[in-house]
C-alpha positions in Angstrom: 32.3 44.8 77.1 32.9 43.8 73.4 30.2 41.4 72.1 31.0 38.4 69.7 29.9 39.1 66.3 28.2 36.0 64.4 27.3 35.9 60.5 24.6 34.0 59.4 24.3 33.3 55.5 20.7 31.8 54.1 19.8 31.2 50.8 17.3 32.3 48.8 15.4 29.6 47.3 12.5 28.7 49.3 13.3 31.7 51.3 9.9 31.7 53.5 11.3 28.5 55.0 15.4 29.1 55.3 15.0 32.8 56.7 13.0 30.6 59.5 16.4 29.6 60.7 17.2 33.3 61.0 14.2 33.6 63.5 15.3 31.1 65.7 19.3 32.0 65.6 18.3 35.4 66.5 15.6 33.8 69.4 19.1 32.8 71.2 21.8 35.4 69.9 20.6 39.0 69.9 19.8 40.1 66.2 22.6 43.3 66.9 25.3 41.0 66.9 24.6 39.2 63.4 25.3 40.1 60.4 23.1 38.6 57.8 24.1 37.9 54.2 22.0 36.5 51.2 22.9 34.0 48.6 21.1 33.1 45.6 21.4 28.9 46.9 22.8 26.6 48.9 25.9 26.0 46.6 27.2 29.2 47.3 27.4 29.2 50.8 30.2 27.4 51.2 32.4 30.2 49.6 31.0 33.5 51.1 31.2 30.8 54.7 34.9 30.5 54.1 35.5 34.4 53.0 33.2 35.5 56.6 35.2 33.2 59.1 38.3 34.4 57.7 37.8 37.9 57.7 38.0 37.4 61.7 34.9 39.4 62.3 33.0 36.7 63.6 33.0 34.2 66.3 31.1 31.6 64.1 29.2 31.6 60.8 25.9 29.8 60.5 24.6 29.0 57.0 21.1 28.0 56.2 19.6 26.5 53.0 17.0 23.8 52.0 17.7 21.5 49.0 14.9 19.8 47.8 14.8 16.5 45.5 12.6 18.4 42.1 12.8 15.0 40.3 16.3 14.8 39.3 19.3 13.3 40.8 21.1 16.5 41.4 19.6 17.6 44.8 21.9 14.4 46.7 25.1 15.9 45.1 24.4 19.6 46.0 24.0 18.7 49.2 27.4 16.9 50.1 29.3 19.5 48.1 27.4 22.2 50.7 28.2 20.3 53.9 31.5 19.4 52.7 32.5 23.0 51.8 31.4 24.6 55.0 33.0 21.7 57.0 36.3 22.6 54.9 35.2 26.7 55.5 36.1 25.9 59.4 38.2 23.6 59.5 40.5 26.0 57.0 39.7 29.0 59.1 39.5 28.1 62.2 36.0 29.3 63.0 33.1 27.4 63.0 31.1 27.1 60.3 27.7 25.4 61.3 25.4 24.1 58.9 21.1 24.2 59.0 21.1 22.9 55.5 18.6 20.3 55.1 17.8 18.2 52.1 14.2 16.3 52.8 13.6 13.2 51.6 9.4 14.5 50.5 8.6 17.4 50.3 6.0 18.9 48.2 5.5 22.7 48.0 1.7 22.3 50.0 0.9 24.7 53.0 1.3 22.1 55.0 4.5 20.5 54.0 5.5 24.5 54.1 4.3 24.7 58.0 6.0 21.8 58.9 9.6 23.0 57.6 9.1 26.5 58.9 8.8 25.5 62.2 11.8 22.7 62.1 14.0 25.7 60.6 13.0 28.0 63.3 14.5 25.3 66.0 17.1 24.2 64.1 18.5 28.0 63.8 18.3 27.6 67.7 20.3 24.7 67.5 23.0 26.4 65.7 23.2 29.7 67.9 23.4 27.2 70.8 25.7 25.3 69.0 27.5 28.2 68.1 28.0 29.5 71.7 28.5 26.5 72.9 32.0 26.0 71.0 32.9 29.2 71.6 32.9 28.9 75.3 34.4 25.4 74.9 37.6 26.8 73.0 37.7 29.4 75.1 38.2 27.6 78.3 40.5 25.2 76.3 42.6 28.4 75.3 42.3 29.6 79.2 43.6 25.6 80.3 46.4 25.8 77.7 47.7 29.3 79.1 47.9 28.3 82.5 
């Protein structure tokens, strides 16, 4: 029996936090069936999102990142351009392209601000591998419906 394949894409700014996600995506999915790929931030996920699902080695691609506000405007218009972009990566490709990129309000770079986001990025990487499997399963049943 042939296993799905997932990619999961983080990036590396604040790294000790994002590869968190990683943690918990591979709590629910085995770590042998990802493939993990590195970008420098969050603004370049959406590309290497859209170049994965279309390569049709993977069942979905998860991408990772945290934006944070460092005192200029910028952080709110990252953001939407990243969710937007791996929204368009799936609905392009017809994979899905799940997001655990989070842009906090405050956060300041103190251990426990650190602790805090560690642990959220650890479930919300569960989150996505159940999200992940969970649409797969759901188009697959739709697929089975629709040949019957």
């Amino acid at each position: 029996m042939t296993h799905t394949r997932y990619a999961f894409v983080k990036a590396n700014w604040h790294s000790e936090i994002v590869d968190q996600a990683l943690v918990g995506f591979t709590e629910v999915i085995p770590a042998e069936q990802v493939d993990v790929f590195d970008v420098p931030g969050a603004f370049e996920m959406p590309l290497l999102a859209r170049d994965l699902a279309a390569s049709g080695r993977y069942g979905a691609v998860a991408c990772a990142a945290l934006v944070v506000d460092g005192g200029i405007y910028r952080h709110d218009f990252v953001a939407q351009a990243v969710v937007d972009g791996l929204m368009r990566a799936g609905m392009d490709t017809g994979v899905p392209v799940l997001s655990v990129s989070l842009t906090p309000h405050h956060f300041q770079e103190t251990e426990h601000h650190i602790g805090i986001f560690k642990a959220h990025f650890v479930q919300k990487g569960r989150e996505a591998a159940h999200a992940a499997l969970g649409i797969l399963r759901t188009r697959a049943a739709l697929a089975t419906d629709q040949a019957a």
